[in-house]
C-alpha positions, 0 to 999 in steps of 0.5 A: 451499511456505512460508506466512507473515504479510505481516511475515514475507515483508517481512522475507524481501523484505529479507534477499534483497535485502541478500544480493544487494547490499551498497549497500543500507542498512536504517535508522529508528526502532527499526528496527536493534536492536529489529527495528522496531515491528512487527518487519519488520526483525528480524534484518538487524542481527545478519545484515548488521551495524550499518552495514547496519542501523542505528537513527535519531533520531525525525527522520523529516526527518533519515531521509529526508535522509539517505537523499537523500545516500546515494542520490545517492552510490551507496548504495540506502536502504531506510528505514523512517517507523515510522508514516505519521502521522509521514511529514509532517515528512520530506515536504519533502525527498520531494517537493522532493528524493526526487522531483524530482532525476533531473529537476533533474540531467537524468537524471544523478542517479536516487535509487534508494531505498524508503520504507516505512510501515505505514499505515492504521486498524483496529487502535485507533491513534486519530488519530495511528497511522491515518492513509493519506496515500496521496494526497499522494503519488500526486498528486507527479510523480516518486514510485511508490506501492505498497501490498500486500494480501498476502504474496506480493505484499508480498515480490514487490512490494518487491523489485521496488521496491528493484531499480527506479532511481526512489523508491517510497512503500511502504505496508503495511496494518498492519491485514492484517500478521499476517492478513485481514480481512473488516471485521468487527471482533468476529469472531476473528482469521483468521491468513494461514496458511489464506489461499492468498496466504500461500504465498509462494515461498523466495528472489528472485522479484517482481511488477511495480509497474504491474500491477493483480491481479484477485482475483474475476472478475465480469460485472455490477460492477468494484469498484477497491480496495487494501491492507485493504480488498480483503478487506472488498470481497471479503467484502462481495460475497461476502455480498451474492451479487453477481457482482462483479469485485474489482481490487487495484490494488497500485500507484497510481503508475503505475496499471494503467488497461488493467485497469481499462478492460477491467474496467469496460467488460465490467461496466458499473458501478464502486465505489471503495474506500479507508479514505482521507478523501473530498475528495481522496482517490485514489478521486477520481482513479480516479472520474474516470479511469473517467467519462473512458474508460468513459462510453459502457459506464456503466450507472450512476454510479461510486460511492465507499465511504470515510474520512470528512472527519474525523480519525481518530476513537479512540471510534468507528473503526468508524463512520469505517472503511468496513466491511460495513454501508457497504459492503452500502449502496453496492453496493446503491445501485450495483447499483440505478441 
């Protein structure tokens, strides 16, 4: 089988799917000719031709409205907003548009159509290119949202979003686009081809939005994570020797509680983990869904590790960003009460 870095199997998802239907339409800044910043798209322009892929404006409201009429007229646009720090000027129309008209035309009208974005830090973007704005989407009735952490679900998971009928908010950790990585900042770089999850089969295949992956089957804690930071849980539980169960939720909306129920209610204890900021971040919500239907299994309160309540700071990513040493100091603390 194949190995591939999580750009190559996104650019595979693409192809499979434009292959398989021609109403799907591929565009945003750069992402035509060039193939996009990070080359996610390279190649369908000279595929499928420049009215299938095609470049936009630096407009992220005018890519987005766009992609609101094609939807609503049969196409299915599959766009991409070159970084998520930029997503903000096209949110009105996500959220007042994007996810509110199957609703306002009573089912009449669906917007079958993705929004991708590499999100997230660790890669010395500064306050502009490390943002995770996850939360301000999950928290808006109509919207999915996915995020994978490895190529075989990147591929899986965004084909399964292109065939569904609803709008789905597709992050993509940036940090992990071209290999894992364990938060440990100053050791080398490890590529995806010696990591399993980089076998990724040839042609159609999906993983269902909804469905959470235990990636480390544990009895004495349930650690709650997505995108990058499933690699830095899994190393910093490694480190520690602790008999952890590590849960990639891969899709926040809709959440797969049942796994997280079972998990937490055979371990007892619970760690959340995001690179988002604190206050209002998604780990809040899980926080609580947690207190809410495991009170009586807890043993311990439910502990979060994550961004803190500033911007994104350039000269000191690695205090901000929620690696080893924060980590090793919330299991601690988690594992002690």
């Amino acid at each position: 089988m194949p190995t591939m870095n999580m750009i190559q199997a996104l650019n595979d998802a693409h192809k499979i799917v434009m292959r398989a239907d021609d109403d799907i339409v591929v565009f945003g800044e750069d992402a035509g000719y060039f193939g996009g910043v990070f080359r996610v798209t390279e190649g369908l322009q000279k595929e499928f031709g420049k009215t299938r892929s095609f470049d936009a404006p630096i407009s992220e409201g005018g890519i987005v409205a766009a992609a609101v009429g094609m939807a609503a007229y049969g196409l299915k646009p599959l766009i991409e907003i070159q970084f998520a720090d930029y997503i903000y000027p096209g949110y009105d129309q996500i959220v007042s548009e994007v996810a509110k008209m199957r609703y306002r035309t009573g089912g009449e009208w669906t917007m079958p159509m993705v929004i991708r974005t590499p999100y997230g830090g660790g890669i010395f973007g500064g306050q502009t290119h490390s943002q995770s704005p996850e939360s301000l989407f999950t928290h808006i009735a109509g919207l999915k949202v996915v995020i994978p952490s490895t190529p075989y679900d990147a591929k899986g998971l965004l084909i399964a979003a292109v065939e569904d009928p609803d709008p789905v908010i597709f992050f993509e950790p940036k940090r992990i686009y071209n290999g894992p990585f364990d938060g440990h900042h100053d050791r080398p770089v490890k590529p995806w081809s010696k990591h399993p999850a980089s076998e990724v089969p040839e042609g159609h295949y999906t993983v269902p939005l909804g469905k959470a992956a235990i990636v480390r089957e544990g009895a004495d804690l349930t650690v709650l994570t997505y995108g990058t930071m499933v690699h830095v849980a899994l190393a910093a539980v490694e480190e520690r020797g602790l008999d952890a169960e590590v849960i990639d939720l891969r899709t926040l909306v809709p959440l797969d509680i049942e796994t997280i129920e079972q998990s937490v209610q055979k371990t007892g204890r619970c760690l959340v983990v995001h690179e988002a900021p604190r206050t209002s971040g998604f780990g809040a919500e899980l926080v609580s869904l947690v207190q809410e239907r495991c009170f009586y299994h807890l043993e311990a309160p439910v502990e979060r590790v994550t961004g803190w309540d500033t911007p994104y700071p350039h000269a000191y990513e690695w205090s901000y960003f929620p690696g080893p040493k924060r980590m090793s100091k919330a299991l601690e603390k988690v594992m002690a009460d």
